[in-house]
C-alpha positions as CSV (number, residue, x, y, z in Angstrom):
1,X,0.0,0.0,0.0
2,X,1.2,3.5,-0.8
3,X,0.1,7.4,0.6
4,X,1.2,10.5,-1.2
5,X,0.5,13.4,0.4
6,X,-0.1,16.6,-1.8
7,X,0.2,19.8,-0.4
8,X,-0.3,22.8,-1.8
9,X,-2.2,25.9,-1.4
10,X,-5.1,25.6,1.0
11,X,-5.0,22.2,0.0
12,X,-4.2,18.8,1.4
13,X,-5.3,15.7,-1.1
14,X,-4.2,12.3,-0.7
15,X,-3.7,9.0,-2.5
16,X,-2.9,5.6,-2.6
17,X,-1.1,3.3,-5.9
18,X,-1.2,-0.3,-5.8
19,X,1.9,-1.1,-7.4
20,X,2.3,-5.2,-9.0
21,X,5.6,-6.3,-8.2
22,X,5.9,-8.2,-11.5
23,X,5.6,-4.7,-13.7
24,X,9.1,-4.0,-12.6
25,X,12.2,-6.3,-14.3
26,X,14.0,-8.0,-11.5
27,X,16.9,-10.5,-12.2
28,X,15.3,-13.8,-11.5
29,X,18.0,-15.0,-8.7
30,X,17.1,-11.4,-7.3
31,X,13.9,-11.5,-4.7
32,X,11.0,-10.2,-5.6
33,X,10.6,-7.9,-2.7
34,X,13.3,-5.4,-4.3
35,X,10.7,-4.5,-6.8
36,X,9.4,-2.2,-3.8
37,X,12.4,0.5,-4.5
38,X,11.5,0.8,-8.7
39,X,7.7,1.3,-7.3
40,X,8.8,4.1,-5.5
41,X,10.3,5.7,-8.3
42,X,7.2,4.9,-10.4
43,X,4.7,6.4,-7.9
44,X,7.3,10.0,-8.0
45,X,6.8,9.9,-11.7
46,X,3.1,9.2,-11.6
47,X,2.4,11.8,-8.6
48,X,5.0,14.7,-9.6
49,X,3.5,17.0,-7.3
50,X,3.4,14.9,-4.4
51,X,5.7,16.1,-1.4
52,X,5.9,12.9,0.0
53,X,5.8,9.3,-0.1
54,X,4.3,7.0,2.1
55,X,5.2,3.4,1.6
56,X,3.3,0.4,3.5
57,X,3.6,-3.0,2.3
58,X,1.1,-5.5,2.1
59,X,0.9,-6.6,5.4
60,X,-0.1,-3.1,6.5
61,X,-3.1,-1.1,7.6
62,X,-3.7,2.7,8.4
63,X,-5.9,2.0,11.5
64,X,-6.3,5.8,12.1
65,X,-7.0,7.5,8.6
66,X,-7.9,10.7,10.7
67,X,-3.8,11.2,11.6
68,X,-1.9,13.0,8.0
69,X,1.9,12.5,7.6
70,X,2.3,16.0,7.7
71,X,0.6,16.6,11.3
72,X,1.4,13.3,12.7
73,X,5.2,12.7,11.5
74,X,6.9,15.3,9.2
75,X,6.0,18.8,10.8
76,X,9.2,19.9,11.5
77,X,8.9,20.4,15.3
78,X,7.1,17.0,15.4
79,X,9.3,15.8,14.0
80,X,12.5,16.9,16.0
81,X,10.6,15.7,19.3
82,X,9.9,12.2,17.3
83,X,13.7,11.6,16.4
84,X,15.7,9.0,18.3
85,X,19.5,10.5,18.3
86,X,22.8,9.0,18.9
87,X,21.7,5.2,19.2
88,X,22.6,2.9,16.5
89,X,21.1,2.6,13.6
90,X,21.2,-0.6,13.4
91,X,20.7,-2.4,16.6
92,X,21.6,-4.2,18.8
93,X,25.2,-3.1,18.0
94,X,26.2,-0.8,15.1
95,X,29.0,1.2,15.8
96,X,27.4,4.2,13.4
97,X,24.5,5.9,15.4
98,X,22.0,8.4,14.6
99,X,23.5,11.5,14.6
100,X,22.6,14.3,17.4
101,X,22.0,17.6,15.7
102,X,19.8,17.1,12.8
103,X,16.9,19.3,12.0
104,X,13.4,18.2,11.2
105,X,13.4,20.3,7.7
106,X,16.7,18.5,6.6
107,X,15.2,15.3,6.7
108,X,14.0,13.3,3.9
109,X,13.3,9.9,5.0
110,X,12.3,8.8,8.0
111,X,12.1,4.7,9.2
112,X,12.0,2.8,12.4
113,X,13.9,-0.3,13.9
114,X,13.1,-3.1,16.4
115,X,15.2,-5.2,18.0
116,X,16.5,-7.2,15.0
117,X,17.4,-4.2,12.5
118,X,15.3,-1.2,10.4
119,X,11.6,-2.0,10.0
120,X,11.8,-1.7,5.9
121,X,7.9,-1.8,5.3
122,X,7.1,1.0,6.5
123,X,8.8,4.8,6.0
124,X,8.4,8.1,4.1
125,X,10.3,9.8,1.9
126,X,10.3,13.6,0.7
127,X,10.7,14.5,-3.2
128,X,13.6,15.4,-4.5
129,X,16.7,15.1,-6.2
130,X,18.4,13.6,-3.0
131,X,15.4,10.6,-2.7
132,X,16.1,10.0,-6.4
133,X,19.7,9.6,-5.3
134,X,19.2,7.2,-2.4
135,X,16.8,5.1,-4.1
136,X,19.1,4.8,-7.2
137,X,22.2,3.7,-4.5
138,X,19.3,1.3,-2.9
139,X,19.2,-0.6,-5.9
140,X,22.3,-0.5,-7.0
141,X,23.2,-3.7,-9.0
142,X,26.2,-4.4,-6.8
143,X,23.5,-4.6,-3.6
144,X,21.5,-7.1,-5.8
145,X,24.4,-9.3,-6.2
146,X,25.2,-9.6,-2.9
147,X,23.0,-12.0,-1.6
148,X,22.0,-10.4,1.0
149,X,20.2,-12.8,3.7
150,X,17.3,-10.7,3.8
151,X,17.5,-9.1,0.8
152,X,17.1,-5.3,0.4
153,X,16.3,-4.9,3.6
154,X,20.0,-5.6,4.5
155,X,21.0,-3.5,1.6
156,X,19.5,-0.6,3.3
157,X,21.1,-1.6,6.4
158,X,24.4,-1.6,4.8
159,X,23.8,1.8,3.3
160,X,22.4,4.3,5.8
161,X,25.3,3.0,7.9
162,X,28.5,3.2,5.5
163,X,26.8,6.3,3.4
164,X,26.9,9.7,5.3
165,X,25.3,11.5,3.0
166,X,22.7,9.0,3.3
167,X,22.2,8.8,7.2
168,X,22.4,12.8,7.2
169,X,18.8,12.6,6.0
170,X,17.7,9.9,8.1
171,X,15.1,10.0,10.9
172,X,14.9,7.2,13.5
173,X,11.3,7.6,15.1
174,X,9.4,5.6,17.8
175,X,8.0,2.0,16.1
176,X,4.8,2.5,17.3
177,X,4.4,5.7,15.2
178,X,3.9,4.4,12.0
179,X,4.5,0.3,12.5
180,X,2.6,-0.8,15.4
181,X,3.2,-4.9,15.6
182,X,0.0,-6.8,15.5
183,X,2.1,-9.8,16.7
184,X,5.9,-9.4,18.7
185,X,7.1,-12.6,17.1
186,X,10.4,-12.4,18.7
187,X,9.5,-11.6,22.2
188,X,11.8,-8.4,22.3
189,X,9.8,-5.6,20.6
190,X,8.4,-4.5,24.5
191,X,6.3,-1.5,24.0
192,X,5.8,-1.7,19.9
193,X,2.5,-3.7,19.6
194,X,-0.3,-2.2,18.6
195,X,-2.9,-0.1,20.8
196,X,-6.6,1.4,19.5
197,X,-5.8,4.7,18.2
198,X,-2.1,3.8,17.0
199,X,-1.5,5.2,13.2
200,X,-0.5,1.6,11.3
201,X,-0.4,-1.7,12.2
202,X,1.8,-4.2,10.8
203,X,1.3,-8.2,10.1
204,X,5.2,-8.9,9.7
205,X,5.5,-12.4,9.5
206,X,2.1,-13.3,9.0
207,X,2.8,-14.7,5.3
208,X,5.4,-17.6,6.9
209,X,3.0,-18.3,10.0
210,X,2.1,-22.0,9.5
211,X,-1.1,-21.8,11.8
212,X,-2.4,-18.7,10.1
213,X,-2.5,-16.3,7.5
214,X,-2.2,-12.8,6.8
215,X,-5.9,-12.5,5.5
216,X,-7.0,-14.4,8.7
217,X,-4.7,-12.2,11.0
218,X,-6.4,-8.7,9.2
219,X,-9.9,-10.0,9.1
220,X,-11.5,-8.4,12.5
221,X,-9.5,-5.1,11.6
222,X,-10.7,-4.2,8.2
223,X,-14.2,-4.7,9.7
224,X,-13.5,-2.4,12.1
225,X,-12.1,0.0,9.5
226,X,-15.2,-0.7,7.8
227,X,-17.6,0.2,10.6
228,X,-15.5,3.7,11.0
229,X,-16.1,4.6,7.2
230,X,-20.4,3.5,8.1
231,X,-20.6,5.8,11.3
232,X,-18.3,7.8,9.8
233,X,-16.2,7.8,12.9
């Protein structure tokens, strides 16, 4: 699932693309998944006036439509009191951390981590020549060959910490701000599940759970979404 905000003028319009991974060429020893970072680029191309980028995967749901990127994550003093600063960006242990004296307008893409590294399937990025920049080094062809054990999600890891131009546009913010956890499969995400009223909450893992399924898992919250958009509440 994708968001792009517009802003403009005494305006605020939203909306979502549904991109098909299979539209985007992809070596075939390459995961699929990658096809995420070409989407991106696709949706700026599609949406040139958008100011920024929302991306959810498919084992997402906006719980609380009634929160906007702008107010909820990307205004700039929200933002600032959102960031978490000089901690690793990769935990548990990465040596690079966060740096300290960022400012909320310099940033242009903003993610959050659990316990086990950055949470890839869900962040924002603002347009512009530097997103172009860091989604072209993303997918570098290099990255692809790599082999990375989990993919592009470890190419990212690699990046943001060994790229300074890339982690001096990074935002760290609190998990629960845009990727509650339905489910804390790993027993070490305390504080990150998700609570009524949270923005987004994310299924991650629900496609490899062998006594469920992501449909299954979602089921009791899109009728709940569904009973907002009735009472229109």
């Amino acid at each position: 699932m994708w968001q792009s905000r517009r802003t403009g003028k005494n305006m605020r319009r939203s909306t979502t693309f549904f991109p098909n991974e299979n539209d985007y060429p992809i070596e075939k020893t390459t995961p699929k998944s990658w096809a995420r970072i070409p989407a991106i680029r696709h949706a700026m191309t599609l949406y040139p006036y958008t100011t920024y980028f929302f991306y959810l995967d498919y084992r997402a749901l906006i719980m609380n439509p009634e929160l906007s990127i702008e107010e909820h994550i990307m205004d700039t003093k929200r933002l600032e009191d959102l960031m978490i600063t000089d901690v690793p960006v990769v935990p548990p242990d990465s040596v690079i951390k966060t740096f300290s004296h960022l400012k909320g307008d310099r940033i242009d893409f903003v993610i959050t981590q659990d316990k086990e590294g950055l949470v890839h399937n869900s962040f924002i990025i603002r347009r512009g020549e530097w997103a172009k920049y860091f989604l072209d080094a993303w997918f570098d062809p290099l990255y692809r060959s790599y082999n990375f054990q989990k993919g592009e999600q470890h190419a990212l890891e690699h990046i943001v910490q060994w790229h300074g131009t890339i982690l001096a546009k990074l935002a760290l913010i609190p998990q629960r701000t845009m990727a509650s956890l339905y489910k804390d499969h790993s027993g070490k995400n305390v504080g990150a599940t998700y609570k009524e009223g949270d923005f987004v909450i994310s299924f991650e893992g629900c496609d490899k759970e062998k006594t469920s399924s992501c449909e299954h898992e979602m089921a009791p919250f899109f009728k709940a979404l569904e009973s907002q958009s009735e009472t229109g509440g």
